[in-house]
Each structure stands twice: as C-alpha cells, then as structure tokens.
N, C-alpha and C positions, 0 to 999 in steps of 0.2 A: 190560370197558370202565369200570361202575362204579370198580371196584378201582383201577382205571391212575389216573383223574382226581384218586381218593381221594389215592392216592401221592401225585401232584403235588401236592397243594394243603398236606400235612401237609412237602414237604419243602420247598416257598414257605414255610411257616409258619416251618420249622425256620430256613429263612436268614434273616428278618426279623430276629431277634435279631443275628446273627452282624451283617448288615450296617449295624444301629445301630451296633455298638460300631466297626464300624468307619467310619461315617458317622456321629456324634452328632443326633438330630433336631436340637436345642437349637442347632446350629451356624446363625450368622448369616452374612450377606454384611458386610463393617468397610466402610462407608460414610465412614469418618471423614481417608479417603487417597487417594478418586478424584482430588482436585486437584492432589496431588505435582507436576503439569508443567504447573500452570496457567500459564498467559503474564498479563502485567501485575501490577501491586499489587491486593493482599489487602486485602479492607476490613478496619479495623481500626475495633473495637464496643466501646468501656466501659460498660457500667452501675454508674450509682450512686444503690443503694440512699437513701432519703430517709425520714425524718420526715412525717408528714403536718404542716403549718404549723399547719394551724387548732387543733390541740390547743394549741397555743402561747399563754402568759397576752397580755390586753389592753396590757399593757406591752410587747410585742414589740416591738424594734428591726429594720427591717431590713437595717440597717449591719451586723448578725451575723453575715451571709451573704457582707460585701464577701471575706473574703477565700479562700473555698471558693469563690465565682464566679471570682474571679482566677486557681483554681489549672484549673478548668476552663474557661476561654479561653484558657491555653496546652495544652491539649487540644488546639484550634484544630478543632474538630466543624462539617464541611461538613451537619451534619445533626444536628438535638436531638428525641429524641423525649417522651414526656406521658403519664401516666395518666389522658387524657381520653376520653372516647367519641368519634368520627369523626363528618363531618356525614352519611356516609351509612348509619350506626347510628343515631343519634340522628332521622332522617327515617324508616328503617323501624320504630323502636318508633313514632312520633307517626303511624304510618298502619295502626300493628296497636296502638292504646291495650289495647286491650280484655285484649290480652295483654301486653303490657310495664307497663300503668299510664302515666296521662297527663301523670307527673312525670318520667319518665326523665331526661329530659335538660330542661335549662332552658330555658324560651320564647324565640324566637327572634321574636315576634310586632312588638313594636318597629321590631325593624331589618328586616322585610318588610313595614313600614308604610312605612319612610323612603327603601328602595332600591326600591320594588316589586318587589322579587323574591322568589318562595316558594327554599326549603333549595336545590332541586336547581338552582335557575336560576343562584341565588346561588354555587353550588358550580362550574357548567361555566363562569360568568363570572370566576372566580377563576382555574381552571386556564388561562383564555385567555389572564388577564391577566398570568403569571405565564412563559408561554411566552416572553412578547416583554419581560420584565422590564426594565427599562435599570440600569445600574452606577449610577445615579445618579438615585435618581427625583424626581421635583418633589413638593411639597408636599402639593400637587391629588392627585397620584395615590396617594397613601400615605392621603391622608383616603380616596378613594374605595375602596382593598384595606382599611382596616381597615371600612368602611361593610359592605364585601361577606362578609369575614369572621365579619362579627355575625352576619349573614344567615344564614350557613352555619354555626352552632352552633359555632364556633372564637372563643372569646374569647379566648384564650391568643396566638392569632396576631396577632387585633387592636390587642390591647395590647402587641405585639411591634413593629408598623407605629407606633403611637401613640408609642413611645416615643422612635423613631427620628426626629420630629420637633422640631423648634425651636419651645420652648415657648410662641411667638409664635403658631406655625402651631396649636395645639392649640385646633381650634375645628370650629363647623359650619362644613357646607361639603361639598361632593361627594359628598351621600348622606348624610354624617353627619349628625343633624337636632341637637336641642339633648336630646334622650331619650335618643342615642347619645351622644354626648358625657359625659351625667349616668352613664351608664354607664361609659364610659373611666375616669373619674375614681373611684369606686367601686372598678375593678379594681386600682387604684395603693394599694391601703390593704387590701385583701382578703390575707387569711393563709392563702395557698396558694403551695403549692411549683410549679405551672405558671407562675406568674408572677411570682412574687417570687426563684424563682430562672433555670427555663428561661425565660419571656421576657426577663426583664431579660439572660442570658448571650447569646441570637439578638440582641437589637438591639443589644450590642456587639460583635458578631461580626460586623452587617452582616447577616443572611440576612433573607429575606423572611419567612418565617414557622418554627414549629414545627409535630409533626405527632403528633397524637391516634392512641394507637395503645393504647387498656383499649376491652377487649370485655365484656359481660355478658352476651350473646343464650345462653353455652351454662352459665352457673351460674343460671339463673332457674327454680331447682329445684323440681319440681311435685310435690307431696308430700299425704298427709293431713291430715296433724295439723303446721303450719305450729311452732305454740305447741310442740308435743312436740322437734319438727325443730330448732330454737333452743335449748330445752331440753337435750337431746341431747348437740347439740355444743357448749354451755358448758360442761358437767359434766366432759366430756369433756376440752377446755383446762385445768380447774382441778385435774383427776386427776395433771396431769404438770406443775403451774404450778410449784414453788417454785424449780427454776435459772432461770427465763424470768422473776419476781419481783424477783429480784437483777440484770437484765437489764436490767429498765427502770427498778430504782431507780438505778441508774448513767447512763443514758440521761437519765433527769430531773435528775439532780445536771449533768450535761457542760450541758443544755438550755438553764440559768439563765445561763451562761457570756456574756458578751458577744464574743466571738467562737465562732460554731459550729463551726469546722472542726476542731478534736476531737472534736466529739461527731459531724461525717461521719465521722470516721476509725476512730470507735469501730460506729460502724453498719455499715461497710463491713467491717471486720475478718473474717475467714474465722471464727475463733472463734465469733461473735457472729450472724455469718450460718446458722452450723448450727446453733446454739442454740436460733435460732429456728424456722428449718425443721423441725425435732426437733418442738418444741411446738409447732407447727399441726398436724404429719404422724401422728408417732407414737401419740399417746393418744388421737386421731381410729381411728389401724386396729385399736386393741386394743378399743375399746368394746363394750359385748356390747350389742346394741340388738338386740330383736326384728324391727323395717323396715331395719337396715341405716344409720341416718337417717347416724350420722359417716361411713360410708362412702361414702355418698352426696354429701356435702358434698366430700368430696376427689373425688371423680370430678368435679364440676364443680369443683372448684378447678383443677386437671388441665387443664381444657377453656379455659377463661378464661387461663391461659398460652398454651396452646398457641397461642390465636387472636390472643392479643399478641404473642406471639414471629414468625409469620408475618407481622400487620400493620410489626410492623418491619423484619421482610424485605424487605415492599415496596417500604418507603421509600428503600432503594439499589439495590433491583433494576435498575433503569437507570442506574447509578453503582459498577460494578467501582472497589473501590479508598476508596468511602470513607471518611472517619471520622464515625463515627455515634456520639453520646452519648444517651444512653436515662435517664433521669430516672421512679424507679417506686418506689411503697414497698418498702422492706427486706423485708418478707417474700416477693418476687418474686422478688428477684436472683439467688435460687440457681437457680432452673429457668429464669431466662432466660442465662445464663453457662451454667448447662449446654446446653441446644437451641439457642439461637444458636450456640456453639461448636462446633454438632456440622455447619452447614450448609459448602458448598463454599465457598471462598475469603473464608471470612472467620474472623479470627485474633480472639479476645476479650483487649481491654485488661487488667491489673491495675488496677483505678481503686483499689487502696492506692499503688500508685506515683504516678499525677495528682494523688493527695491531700498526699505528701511535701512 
C-alpha cells in the first residue's frame, strides 16, 4: 500500500511540470475586453498632467493660462477632477491627529463658525443641496453652496460657486460671513493649479463644483529613521538626475513664456512623461539600502495612485458615458492613463490631441 501511494504521488509530481508547460501559472484572466458589447457611450477620461503653480515667480500672470483653459473647455468635461484631499479624508485625519498630524489638511474652523456646521454636516447638506440643483441658481443659493463648501474642506469648489457669480453679488450673505468672504478673495490670487486653472474651467463650463480626488492615508510611511528615509530616496533621484536636469531646465525656459500652453504641451508629451516616470521609479528600485527605504517609498507611491485612480472612478460611477477631465501633477499621469484605461467602459483621451 505504502509503495502504491508512493507511485502516485511521484507520478502527480511528474505531471506538474508537464501540465505547467501546458497551462503556464504566469497565465492571467485579460480583463481589459469584458466590455466589447457594452451598450451605451464609453466614458471618455483625459488627464492632464500640470505644473504645480506655486513654484511659479511672484510675477505670475494668470492670463498665461487663458488659452490652455480654452483648449480644455472645448474638452467640454461633464466632470473636472483635483489633486485635493476630500472632505471625507480631511475629517478622518482631523479625528485621528495623532496619526496624520493636526495640519493635514487646512482648518476649516472659520466656515464651521459662520455656517454652524461641523465637515460631515457641511458635507450631507451639500449632497442635498446638489440633488435638487436648478439650471439656474439665484445668487442666495451660490453664497450659501460656496458657504457649505468652506465647511466641507472644498475650497476649490467654493471658489468655483464664487466665481459664477455677478461681481455685485460677491458678498456676505447666506452663511458667508465677512472671514469667508476674506477668504474667497485670497483664493482669486493664490498660485495653484485647482483653481486658477480647474475652478476657473467648472465655472465656465457652468458645473456646480470640482471634485478632490489626492489620497495620502496609504503613503504616510512609518519608518525608523524618518531623516535616513528622505535621505535615501534623494540620493537615490540624484543617481539617475542628469536626463530629468535637462527636463526641467526646458520646463523652466517654456514657464517664463507668457503664454503656457506650450509648456502644457511639452509636459503632456509621452517623451517627457517617461522621462519622468523613469526618474521617480527606476533609481528608486536599483538603490541598495539596508531597510529597503526607496523601495518602500514606491510601494506607497503605488498606493497613493491607486486610491486616486479609484476616487476618480467614483466620480462617474453613476454617469456611464462621461467625460471626465482629471487635472494632477505630471508625475501621476502615467499610472493614471494606465489603470484608468484598464477599467470597463471607459476609453482614455490623448489630452496631446485637446492640447492641438
């Protein structure tokens, strides 16, 4: 009996090879063609790659931008997304400080003086308000959504709702107090690409708001030696810097330009976009570090995609069909073109084409 079972087990053994080579483990299910018979329009998703503003000199015009914003409102995006945090990110670090730090995300204390409502109240009174939206809203009501918006850690939105109004109506009024308002005014001069370029594109588009869709909950890497970890992965960027050198001294020559939309077009570029990816990725996996530290850093770099690329799933999940523009620094684009591309019925834009 011994002997028999032996048999078996050495001649199980022996087919295991055999039925690799003819089943490869390695072989995947292609996920990437369940939709072939989908019924209805395909969302269709550009991302474009941006600049951060604020590195921008104090002489910054933002007439620089009129005509990259033009080329993406014939886009004509039923949806803009933001490399902002969400209000309900931003509420769970401010109720876990201890672990996120009590700065995460910017006070919101202000506008939950002026509207009485803490984040979350602020946030279900926004989706209410948003349900029964009219084509046409009164005055009143646009002070009161950007009032609720402050609330709800969405500046971007607010001064999306702000903008859409007649500069007569730019006032307190419906929650806004005169602290809200010193704020509005402030975001109209701040050198940031959520709102000097996506809000300014939603309120001529007409949409109610923009939507926050940068996670940090899963790159808040818990390490030893924080000082070494930084260390680490600088040396590591400067091992492989000198084509990424030449990268951004062209990037700063296009910058000075008084019109940017070259220097989007050179950012957007496929070239330009490996370039970079290369130099975050590459001299990060070759590092020899005793902890792993650059490795480590791309595994939450990894994670921090992946949780954006799904937050912006969200945002047409109930909207088969439609066109979403995603606004994120250039060093994103490439893994959100790739994993956005890979989900069901949605088709990813050329934004080198929108740029033409």
């Amino acid at each position: 009996m011994g002997n028999r079972r032996l048999s078996g087990r050495l001649a199980a053994a022996c087919l295991v090879p055999l039925l690799a080579l003819a089943f490869p483990c390695a072989a995947q299910v292609d996920l990437t063609n369940l939709d072939r018979d989908m019924v209805g329009p395909r969302a269709q998703v550009a991302v474009l790659g941006t600049m951060h503003l604020r590195e921008m000199p104090d002489s910054f015009d933002p007439a620089a931008l009129d005509k990259l914003i033009d080329k993406l409102a014939a886009f004509k995006p039923g949806i803009v997304t933001i490399e902002n945090e969400n209000g309900e990110e931003c509420d769970l670090a401010a109720r876990h400080a201890a672990k996120y730090g009590a700065d995460y995300c910017p006070s919101v204390e202000a506008a939950r003086k002026a509207t009485g409502l803490d984040a979350p109240a602020a946030m279900r009174e926004v989706d209410k308000l948003l349900k029964a939206w009219p084509a046409q809203p009164t005055a009143s009501q646009r002070r009161r959504l950007a009032a609720l918006f402050l609330a709800s850690y969405d500046r971007a939105s607010a001064y999306t709702q702000w903008l859409q109004l007649p500069a007569s109506e730019r006032r307190a009024g419906d929650g806004l107090d005169a602290a809200l308002v010193e704020q509005l005014g402030k975001l109209a001069v701040r050198k940031d690409e959520t709102l000097m370029i996506a809000a300014r594109l939603a309120a001529r588009l007409g949409l109610a708001r923009v939507h926050a869709v940068d996670n940090h909950t899963g790159d808040l890497i818990d390490v030893a030696d924080t000082k070494a970890f930084v260390r680490e992965i600088e040396a590591a960027w400067e091992s492989g810097g000198a084509p990424f050198e030449t990268y951004k001294k062209r990037q700063k020559t296009l910058g000075m330009a008084p019109d940017l939309l070259p220097l989007y077009r050179e950012i957007n570029d496929p070239q330009s976009l490996r370039l970079l990816a290369e130099a975050n990725i590459v001299p990060s996996m070759r590092a020899q570090s005793k902890e792993g530290y650059p490795q480590i850093w791309v595994g939450g770099w990894e994670i921090r995609n992946l949780r954006m690329v799904a937050n912006i799933r969200e945002t047409f999940r109930e909207r088969p069909g439609a066109r979403v523009l995603t606004i994120v620094g250039a060093s994103h684009k490439p893994w959100f073109d790739s994993w956005l591309g890979q989900l069901q019925g949605v088709d990813i834009v050329d934004v080198g084409t929108v740029l033409k």
